[in-house]
VOZATOR-746908 format. One line per field, with one value per residue (C-alpha): residue in three letters; residue number from 0; x, y, z. Coordinates in pm, whole numbers, padded with zeros to 5 digits. Layout:
<pts>
aa <- c(Ala,...)
i <- c(NUM,...)
xx <- c(X,...)
yy <- c(Y,...)
zz <- c(Z,...)
</pts>
This chain:
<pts>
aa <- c(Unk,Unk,Unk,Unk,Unk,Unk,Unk,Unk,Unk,Unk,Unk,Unk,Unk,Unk,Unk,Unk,Unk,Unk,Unk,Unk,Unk,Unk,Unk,Unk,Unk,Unk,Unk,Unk,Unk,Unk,Unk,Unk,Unk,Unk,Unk,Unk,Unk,Unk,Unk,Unk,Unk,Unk,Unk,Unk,Unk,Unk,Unk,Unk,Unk,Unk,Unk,Unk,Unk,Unk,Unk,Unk,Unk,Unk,Unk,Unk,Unk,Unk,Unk,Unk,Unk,Unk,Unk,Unk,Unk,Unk,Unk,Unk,Unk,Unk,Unk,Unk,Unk,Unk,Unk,Unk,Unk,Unk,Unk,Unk,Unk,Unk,Unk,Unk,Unk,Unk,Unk,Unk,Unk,Unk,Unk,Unk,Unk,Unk,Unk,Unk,Unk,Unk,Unk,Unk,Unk,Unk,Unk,Unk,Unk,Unk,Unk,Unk,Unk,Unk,Unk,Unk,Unk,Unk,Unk,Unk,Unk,Unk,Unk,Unk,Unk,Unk,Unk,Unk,Unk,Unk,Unk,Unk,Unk,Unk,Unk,Unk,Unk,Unk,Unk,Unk,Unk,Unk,Unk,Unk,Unk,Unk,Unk,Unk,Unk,Unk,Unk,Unk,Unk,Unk,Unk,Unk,Unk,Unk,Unk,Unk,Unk,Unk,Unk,Unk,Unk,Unk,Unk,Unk,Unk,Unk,Unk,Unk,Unk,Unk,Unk,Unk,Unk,Unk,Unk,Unk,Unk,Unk,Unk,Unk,Unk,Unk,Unk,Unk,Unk,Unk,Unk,Unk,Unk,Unk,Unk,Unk,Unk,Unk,Unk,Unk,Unk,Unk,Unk,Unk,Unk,Unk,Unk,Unk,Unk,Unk,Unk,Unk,Unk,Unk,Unk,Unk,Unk,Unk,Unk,Unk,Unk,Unk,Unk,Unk,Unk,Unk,Unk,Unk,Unk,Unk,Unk,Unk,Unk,Unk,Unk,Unk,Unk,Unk,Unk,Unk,Unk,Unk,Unk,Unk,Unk,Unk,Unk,Unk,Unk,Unk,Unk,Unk,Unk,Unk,Unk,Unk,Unk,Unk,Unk,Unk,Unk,Unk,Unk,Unk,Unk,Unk,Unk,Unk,Unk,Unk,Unk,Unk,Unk,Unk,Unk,Unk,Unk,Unk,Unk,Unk,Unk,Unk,Unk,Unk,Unk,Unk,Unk,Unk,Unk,Unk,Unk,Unk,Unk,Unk,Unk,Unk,Unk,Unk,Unk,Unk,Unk,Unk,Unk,Unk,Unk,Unk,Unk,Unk,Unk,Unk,Unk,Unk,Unk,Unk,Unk,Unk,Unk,Unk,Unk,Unk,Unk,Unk,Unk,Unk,Unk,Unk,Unk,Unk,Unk,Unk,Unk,Unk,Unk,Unk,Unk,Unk,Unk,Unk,Unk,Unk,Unk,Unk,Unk,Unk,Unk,Unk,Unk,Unk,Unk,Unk,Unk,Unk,Unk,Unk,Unk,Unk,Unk,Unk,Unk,Unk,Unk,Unk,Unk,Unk,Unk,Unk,Unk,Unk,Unk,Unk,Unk,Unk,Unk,Unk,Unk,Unk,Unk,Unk,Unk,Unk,Unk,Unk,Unk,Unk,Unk,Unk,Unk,Unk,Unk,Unk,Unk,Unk,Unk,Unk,Unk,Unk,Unk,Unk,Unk,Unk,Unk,Unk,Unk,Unk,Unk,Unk,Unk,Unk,Unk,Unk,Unk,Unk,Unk,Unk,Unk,Unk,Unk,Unk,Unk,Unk,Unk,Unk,Unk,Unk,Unk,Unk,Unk,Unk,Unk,Unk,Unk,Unk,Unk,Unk,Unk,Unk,Unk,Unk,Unk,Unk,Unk,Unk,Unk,Unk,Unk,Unk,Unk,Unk,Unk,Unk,Unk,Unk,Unk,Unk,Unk,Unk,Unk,Unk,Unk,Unk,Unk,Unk,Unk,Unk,Unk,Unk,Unk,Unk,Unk,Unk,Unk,Unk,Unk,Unk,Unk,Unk,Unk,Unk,Unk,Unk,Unk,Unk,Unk,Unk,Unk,Unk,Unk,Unk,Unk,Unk,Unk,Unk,Unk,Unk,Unk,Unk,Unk,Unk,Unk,Unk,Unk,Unk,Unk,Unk,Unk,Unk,Unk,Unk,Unk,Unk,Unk,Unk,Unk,Unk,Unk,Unk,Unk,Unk,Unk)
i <- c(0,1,2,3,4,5,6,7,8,9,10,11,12,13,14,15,16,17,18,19,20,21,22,23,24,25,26,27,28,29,30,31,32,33,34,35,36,37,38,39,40,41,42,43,44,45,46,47,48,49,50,51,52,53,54,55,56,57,58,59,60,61,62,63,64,65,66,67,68,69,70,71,72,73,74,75,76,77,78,79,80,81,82,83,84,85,86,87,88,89,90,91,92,93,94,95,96,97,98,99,100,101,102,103,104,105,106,107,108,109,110,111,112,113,114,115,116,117,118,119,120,121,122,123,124,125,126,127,128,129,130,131,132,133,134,135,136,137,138,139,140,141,142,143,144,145,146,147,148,149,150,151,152,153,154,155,156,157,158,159,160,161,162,163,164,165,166,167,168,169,170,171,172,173,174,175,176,177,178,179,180,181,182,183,184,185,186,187,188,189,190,191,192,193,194,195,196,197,198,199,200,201,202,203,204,205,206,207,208,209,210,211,212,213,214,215,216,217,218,219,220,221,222,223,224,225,226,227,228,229,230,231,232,233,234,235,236,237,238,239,240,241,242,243,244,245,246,247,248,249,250,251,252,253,254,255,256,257,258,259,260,261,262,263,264,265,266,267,268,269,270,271,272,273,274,275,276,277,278,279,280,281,282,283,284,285,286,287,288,289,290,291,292,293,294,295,296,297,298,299,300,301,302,303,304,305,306,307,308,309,310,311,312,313,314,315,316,317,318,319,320,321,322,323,324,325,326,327,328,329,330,331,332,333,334,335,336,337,338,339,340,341,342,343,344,345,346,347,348,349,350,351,352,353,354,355,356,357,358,359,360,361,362,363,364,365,366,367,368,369,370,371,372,373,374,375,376,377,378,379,380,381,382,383,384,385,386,387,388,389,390,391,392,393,394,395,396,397,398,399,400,401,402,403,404,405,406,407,408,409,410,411,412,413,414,415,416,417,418,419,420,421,422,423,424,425,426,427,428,429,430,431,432,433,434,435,436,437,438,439,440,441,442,443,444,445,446,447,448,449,450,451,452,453,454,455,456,457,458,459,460,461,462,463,464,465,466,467,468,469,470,471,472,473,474,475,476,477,478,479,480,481,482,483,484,485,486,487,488,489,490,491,492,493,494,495,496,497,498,499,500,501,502,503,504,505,506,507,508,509,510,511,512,513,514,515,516,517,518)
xx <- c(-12127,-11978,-11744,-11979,-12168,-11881,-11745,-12055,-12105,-11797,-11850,-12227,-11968,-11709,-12063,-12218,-11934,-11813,-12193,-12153,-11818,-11963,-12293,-12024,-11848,-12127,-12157,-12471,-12586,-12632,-12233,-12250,-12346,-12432,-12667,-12830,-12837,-13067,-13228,-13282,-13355,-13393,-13736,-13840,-13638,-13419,-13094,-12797,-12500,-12118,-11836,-11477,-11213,-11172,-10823,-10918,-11224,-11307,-11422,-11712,-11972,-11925,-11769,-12098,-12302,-12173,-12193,-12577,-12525,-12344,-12615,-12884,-12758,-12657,-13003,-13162,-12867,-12975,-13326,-13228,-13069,-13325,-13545,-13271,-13290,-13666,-13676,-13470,-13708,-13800,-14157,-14277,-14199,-14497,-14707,-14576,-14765,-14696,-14314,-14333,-14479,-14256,-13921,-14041,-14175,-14015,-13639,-13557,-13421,-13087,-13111,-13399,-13478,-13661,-13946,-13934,-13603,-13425,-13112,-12852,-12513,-12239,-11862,-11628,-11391,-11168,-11122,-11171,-11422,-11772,-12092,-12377,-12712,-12990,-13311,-13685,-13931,-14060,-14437,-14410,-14269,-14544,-14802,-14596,-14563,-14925,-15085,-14852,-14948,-15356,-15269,-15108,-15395,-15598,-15382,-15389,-15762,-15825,-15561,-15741,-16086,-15887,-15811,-16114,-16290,-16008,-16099,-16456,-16390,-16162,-15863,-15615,-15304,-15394,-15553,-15209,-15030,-15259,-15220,-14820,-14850,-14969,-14636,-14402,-14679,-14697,-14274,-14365,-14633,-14406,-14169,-14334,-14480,-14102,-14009,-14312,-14239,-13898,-13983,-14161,-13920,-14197,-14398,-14742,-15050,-15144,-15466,-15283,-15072,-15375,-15163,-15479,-15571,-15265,-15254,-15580,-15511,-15144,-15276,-15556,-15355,-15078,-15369,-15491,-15158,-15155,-15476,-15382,-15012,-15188,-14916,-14873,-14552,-14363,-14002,-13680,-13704,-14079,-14061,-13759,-13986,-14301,-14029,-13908,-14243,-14404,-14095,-14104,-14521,-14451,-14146,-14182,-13797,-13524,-13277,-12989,-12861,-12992,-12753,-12893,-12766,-12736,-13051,-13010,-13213,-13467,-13350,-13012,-12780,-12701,-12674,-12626,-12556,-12960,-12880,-12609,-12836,-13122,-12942,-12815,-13117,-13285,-13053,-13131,-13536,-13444,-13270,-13514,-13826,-13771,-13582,-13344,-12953,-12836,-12511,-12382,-12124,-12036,-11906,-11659,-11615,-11375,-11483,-11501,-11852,-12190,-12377,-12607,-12961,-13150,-13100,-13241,-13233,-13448,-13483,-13615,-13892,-13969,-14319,-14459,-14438,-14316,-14001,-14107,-13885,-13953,-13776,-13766,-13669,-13553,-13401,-13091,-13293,-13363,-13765,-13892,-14045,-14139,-14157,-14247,-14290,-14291,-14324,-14109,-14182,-13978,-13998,-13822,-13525,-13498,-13547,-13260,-13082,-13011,-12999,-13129,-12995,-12677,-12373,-12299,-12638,-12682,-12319,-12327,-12676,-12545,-12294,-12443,-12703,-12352,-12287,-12593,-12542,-12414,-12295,-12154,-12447,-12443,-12184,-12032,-11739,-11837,-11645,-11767,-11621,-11640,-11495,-11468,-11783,-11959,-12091,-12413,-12514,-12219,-12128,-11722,-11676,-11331,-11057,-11239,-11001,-11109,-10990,-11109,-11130,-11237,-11316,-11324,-11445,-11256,-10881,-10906,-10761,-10908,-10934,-11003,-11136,-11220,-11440,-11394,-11653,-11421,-11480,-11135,-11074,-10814,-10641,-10629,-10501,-10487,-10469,-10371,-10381,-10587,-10454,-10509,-10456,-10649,-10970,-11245,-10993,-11039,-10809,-10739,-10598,-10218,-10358,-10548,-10742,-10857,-11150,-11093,-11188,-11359,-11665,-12003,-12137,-11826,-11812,-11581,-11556,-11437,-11429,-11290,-11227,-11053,-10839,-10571,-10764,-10673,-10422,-10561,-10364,-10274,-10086,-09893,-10000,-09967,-09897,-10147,-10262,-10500,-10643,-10650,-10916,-11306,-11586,-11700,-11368,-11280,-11595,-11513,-11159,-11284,-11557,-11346,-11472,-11600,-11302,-11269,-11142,-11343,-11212,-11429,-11331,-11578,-11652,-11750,-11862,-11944,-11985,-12015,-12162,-11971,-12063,-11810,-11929,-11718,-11754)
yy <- c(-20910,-20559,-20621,-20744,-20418,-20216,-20380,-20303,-19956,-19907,-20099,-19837,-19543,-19627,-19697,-19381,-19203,-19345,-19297,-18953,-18911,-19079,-18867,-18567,-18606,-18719,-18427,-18270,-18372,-18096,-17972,-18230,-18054,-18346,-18372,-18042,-18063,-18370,-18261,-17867,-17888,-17527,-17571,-17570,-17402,-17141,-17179,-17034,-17185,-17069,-17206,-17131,-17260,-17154,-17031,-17122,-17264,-16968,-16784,-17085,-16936,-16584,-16769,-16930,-16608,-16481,-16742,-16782,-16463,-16513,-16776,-16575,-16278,-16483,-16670,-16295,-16128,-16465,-16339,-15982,-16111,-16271,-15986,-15793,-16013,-16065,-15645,-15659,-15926,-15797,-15647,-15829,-16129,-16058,-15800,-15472,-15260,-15560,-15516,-15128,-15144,-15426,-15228,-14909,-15033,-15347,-15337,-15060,-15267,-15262,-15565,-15807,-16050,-16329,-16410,-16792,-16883,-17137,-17137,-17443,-17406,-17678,-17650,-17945,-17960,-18182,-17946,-17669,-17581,-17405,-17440,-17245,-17292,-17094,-17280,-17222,-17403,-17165,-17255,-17139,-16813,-16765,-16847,-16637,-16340,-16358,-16279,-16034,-15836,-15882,-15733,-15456,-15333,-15379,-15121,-14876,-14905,-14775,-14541,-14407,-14382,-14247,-13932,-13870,-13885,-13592,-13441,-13406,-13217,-13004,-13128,-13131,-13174,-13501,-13583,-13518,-13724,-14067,-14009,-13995,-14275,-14516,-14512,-14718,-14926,-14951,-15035,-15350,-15488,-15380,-15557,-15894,-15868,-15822,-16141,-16349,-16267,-16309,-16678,-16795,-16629,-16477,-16155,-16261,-16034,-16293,-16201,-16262,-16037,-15794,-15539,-15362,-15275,-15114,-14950,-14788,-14682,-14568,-14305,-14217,-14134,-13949,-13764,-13646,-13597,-13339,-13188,-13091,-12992,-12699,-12640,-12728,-12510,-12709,-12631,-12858,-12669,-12754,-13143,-13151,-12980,-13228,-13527,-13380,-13302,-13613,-13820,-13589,-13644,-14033,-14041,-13716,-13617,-13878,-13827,-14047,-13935,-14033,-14083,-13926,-14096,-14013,-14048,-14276,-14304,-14522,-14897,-14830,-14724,-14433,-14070,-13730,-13369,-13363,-13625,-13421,-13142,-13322,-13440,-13110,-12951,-13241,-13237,-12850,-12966,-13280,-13011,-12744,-12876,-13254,-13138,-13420,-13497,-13566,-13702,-13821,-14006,-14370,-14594,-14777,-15163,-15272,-14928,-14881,-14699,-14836,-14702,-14517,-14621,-14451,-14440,-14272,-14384,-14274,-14311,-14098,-14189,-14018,-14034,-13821,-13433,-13501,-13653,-13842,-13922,-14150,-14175,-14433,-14441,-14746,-14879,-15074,-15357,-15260,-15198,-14921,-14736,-14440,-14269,-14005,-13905,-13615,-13467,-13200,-13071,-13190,-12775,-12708,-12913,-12684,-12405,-12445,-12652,-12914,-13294,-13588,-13845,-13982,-13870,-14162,-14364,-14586,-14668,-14734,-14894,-15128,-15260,-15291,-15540,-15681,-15761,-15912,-16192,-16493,-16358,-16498,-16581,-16765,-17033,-17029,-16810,-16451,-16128,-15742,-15424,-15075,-14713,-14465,-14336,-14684,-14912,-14753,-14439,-14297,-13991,-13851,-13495,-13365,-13377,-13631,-13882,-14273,-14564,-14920,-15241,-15584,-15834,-16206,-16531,-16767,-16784,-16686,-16482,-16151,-15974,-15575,-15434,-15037,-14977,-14595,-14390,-14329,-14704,-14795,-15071,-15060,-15360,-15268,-15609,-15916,-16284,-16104,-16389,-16378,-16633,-16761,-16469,-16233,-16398,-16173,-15904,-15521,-15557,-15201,-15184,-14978,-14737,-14364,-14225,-13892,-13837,-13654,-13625,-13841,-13805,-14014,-14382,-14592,-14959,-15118,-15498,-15754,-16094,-16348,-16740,-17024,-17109,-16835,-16607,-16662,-16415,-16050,-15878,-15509,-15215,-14975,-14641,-14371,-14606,-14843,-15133,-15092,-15430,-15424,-15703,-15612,-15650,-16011,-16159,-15989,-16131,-16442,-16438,-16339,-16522,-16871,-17181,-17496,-17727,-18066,-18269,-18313,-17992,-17716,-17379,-17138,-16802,-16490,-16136,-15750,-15469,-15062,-14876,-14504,-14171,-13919,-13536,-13221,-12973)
zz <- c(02594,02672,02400,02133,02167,02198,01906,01683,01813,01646,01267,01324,01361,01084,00836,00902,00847,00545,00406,00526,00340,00016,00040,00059,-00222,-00442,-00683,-00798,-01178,-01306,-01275,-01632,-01948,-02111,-01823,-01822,-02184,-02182,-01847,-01914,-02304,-02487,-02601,-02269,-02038,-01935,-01752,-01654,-01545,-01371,-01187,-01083,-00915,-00524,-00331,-00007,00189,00393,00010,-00037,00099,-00063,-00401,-00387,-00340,-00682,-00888,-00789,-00908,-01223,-01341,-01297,-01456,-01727,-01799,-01818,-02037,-02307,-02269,-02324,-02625,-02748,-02718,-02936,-03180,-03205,-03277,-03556,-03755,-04084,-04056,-04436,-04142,-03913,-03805,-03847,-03607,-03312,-03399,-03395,-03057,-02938,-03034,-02930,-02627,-02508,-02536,-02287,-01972,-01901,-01686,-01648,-01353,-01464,-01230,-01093,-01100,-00913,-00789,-00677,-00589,-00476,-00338,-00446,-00149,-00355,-00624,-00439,-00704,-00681,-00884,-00962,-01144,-01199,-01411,-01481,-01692,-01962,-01947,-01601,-01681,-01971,-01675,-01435,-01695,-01841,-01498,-01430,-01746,-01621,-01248,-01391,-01637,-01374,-01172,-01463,-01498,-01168,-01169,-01488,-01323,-01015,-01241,-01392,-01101,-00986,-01305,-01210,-00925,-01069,-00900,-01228,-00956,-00835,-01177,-01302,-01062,-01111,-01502,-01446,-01226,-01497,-01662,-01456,-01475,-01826,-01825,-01614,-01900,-02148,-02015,-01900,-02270,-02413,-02242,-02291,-02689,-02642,-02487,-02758,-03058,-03245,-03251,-03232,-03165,-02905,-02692,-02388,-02401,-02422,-02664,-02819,-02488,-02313,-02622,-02608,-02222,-02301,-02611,-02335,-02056,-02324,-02456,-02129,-01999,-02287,-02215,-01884,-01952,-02240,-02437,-02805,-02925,-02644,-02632,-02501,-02173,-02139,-02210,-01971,-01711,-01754,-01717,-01406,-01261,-01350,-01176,-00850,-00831,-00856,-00621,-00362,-00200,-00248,-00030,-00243,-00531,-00884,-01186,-01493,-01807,-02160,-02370,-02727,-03058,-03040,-02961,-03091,-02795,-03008,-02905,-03070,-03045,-02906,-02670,-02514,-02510,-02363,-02048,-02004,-01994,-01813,-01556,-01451,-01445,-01211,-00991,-00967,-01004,-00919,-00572,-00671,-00605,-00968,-01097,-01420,-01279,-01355,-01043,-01180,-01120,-00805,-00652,-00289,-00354,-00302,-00610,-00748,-00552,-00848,-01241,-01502,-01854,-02135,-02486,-02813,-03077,-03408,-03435,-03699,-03652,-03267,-03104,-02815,-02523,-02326,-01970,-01659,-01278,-01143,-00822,-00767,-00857,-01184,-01075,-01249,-00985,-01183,-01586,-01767,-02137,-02331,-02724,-02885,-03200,-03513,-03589,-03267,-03418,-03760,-03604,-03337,-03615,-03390,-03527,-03299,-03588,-03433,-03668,-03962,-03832,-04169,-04187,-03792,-03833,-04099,-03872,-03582,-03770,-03890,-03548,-03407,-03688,-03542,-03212,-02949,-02676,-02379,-02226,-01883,-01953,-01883,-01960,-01889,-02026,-01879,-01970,-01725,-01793,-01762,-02022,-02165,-02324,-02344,-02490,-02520,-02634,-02828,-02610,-02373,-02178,-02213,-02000,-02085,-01811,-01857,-01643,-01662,-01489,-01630,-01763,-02148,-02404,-02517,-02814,-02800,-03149,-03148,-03437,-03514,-03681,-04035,-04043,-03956,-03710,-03440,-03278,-02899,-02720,-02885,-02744,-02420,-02144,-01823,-01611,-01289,-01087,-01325,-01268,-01142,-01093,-01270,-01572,-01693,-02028,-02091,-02290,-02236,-02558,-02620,-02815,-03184,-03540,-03710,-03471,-03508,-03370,-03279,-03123,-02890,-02920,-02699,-02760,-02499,-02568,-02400,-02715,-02881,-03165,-03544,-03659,-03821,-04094,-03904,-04023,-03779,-03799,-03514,-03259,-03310,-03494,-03765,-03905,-04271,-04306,-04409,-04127,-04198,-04199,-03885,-03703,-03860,-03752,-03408,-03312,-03476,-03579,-03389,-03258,-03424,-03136,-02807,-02605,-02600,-02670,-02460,-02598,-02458,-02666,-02561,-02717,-02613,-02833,-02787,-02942,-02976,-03115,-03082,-02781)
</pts>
């Protein structure tokens, strides 16, 4: 009897752990494309997807940690993208007061977190391989987005009444203050109603996004903002002033530093010899009357340095007779936690004969609508390029030292173009291999360049695919190769064409806008 028991004690062991061993290795669905494909269809929902191959199995749980990462940052960058695309819709298309506001309003985050994601990762221990997945159902984010954008106009309609009940009594300070406070406000509508048009791929003056009405309350709390400030000849050194008081009312002392970045033109990443001026001027104001520990430093990738805690970013509007420049606060999380705005004059600009149209704008213009046809979007390889000065807004002056890195995810082959502002393309690296051992490692390229004539808008492209790049005609010239071929054929040759047999060649694409000026 003992041995009948002891004998199926043991078959009870041997099944549970082979059903344990099976359960193990049975791998998630949604590692298949074809699967998410079918399962996740575009139409109705976002998702972002990475994986890579593992050294060792003490790296899971941290591999694991950044791909989650990976995914989501990759589901928002296809939503930024979309919301790039959407502002550059003809305006005979649709509404042309809607797309005004949208690209004046709506395209200003450099990262976006989508609200109500999901996130899934699994470790193969087999192929010592990890996944990550990060997915959301789009009516949900229209849902999640839509009552977002009703909270917050809630929050500026008190904030409103707040001030003129301030105003009543006479107390312009505090009046001040709640008026200022309504603009980080106003970035989060703008920017749930930049993603909820994104979503849905048109510009629409849909009633729930309530546009009419944060309108009304924006030119309201602008106007009184205006009032209270008195001053209509207002100078650089004034506007500079009212951004830096209106920040240090919304945020009080920060005690870690805040990196001030440069300003660009509109939506266009461009700067100009008023950009440089601007954060030059700005950054004095931030120190003496915002109480605040600036820097204009860029920490570059692989560093040993936390980061910034605070960023400021800002962009510039020609509207009318006045420049308006609009500038935002946010966290490491990319909340903006506070803004300010402010008008200059267009007479200030003749009269100091200053320009705030980046150098060779329509040819740079032209080209950068050149490249936003038929880019490369999406897919699970994943490459980023910095310069020593970071990857936005950035501004080189004559005799200006640049460095360029690159990192990748996957093992690929890149392809460095430097688009100069003569129109001239250089060759920097071409089909240069990342292999194994490269992955996710700071690649810094074997060249230094100083910045010279010609000076304007210039673009630094880098493609990245799992197949070798078609061949570019180039001509040596001062150490470098200079591709003879015209724009389209170069993005042609670049970005490839589809494979014809069942492999698939994954594609990657960045670009940094750069502008270079003399001293």
């Amino acid at each position: 009897m003992n041995t009948f028991y002891s004998h199926n004690f043991v078959l009870v062991i041997l099944f549970l752990l082979l059903n344990s061993i099976n359960l193990h290795a049975q791998q998630p669905r949604w590692i298949d494309p074809q699967w998410r494909n079918v399962s996740y269809p575009d139409g109705k929902y976002l998702v972002g997807f990475a994986s890579e191959k593992g050294k060792s199995k003490t790296v899971e749980i941290e591999l694991l940690k950044k791909l989650e990462s990976y995914a989501k940052s990759q589901l928002g960058e296809s939503v930024k993208v979309s919301i790039n695309s959407l502002s550059e819709l003809n305006t005979t298309e649709t509404n042309g007061k809607v797309q005004e506001y949208f690209k004046k309003n709506c395209t200003s985050a450099s990262n976006i977190e989508i609200a109500g994601l999901k996130t899934e990762t699994y470790f193969d221990e087999k192929e010592k391989t990890a996944y990550a997945i990060a997915y959301v159902k789009k009516d949900e984010v229209y849902n999640l987005y839509k009552n977002k954008i009703d909270e917050k106009i809630k929050t500026i309609a008190q904030k409103i009444s707040s001030s003129e009940k301030y105003l009543t009594a006479n107390d312009n300070q505090n009046a001040l203050k709640n008026y200022f406070e309504c603009y980080p406000v106003f970035r989060v509508v703008e920017e749930a109603q930049g993603i909820y048009l994104a979503l849905k791929n048109k510009l629409s003056d849909d009633a729930d996004l309530r546009i009419k009405e944060i309108s009304d309350y924006k030119i309201k709390v602008d106007n009184e903002i205006k009032s209270l400030q008195k001053n209509t000849n207002i100078t650089l050194e004034d506007a500079c002033y009212f951004l830096a008081y209106g920040f240090n009312l919304q945020t009080g002392k920060l005690n870690e530093s805040v990196r001030l970045t440069n300003f660009t033109y509109k939506d266009t990443k461009m700067g100009s010899e008023y950009s440089r001026k601007l954060s030059s001027v700005l950054e004095q104001k931030l120190i003496s009357t915002g109480g605040y520990n600036i820097t204009t430093e860029a920490i570059m990738p692989g560093s040993t340095e936390t980061g910034n805690k605070y960023m400021i970013t800002g962009t510039y509007w020609d509207e009318g007779e006045n420049i308006k420049i609009i500038a935002i606060m946010r966290n490491a999380e990319s909340k903006a936690i506070a803004s300010a705005e402010a008008y200059i004059p267009q007479t200030w600009f003749k009269s100091n004969t200053i320009s705030f149209l980046p150098e060779n704008f329509k040819d740079a213009y032209s080209n950068m609508k050149a490249f936003s046809k038929d880019e490369v979007k999406g897919g699970d390889l994943i490459v980023e390029v910095w310069t020593n000065k970071g990857n936005e807004n950035l501004i080189y002056t004559a005799g200006d030292k640049m460095k360029l890195f690159v990192r990748a995810n996957k093992e690929c082959y890149l392809r460095f173009i430097y688009y100069l502002a003569d129109g001239s393309k250089a060759l920097l690296l071409d089909n240069y291999y990342i292999s194994s051992d490269k992955v996710n490692i700071v690649y810094e390229l074997p060249y230094e360049f100083e910045c010279s004539e010609p000076f304007g808008i210039e673009t630094l492209q880098l493609n990245a695919q799992t197949d070798q790049f078609q061949s570019l005609s180039v001509k040596k010239q001062d150490g470098y190769d200079f591709i003879q071929d015209n724009l389209a054929d170069v993005l042609v040759k670049t970005r490839g064409m589809k494979r014809v047999d069942n492999k698939v060649n994954m594609k990657a694409e960045k670009r940094v806008i750069i502008t270079t000026m003399t001293k």
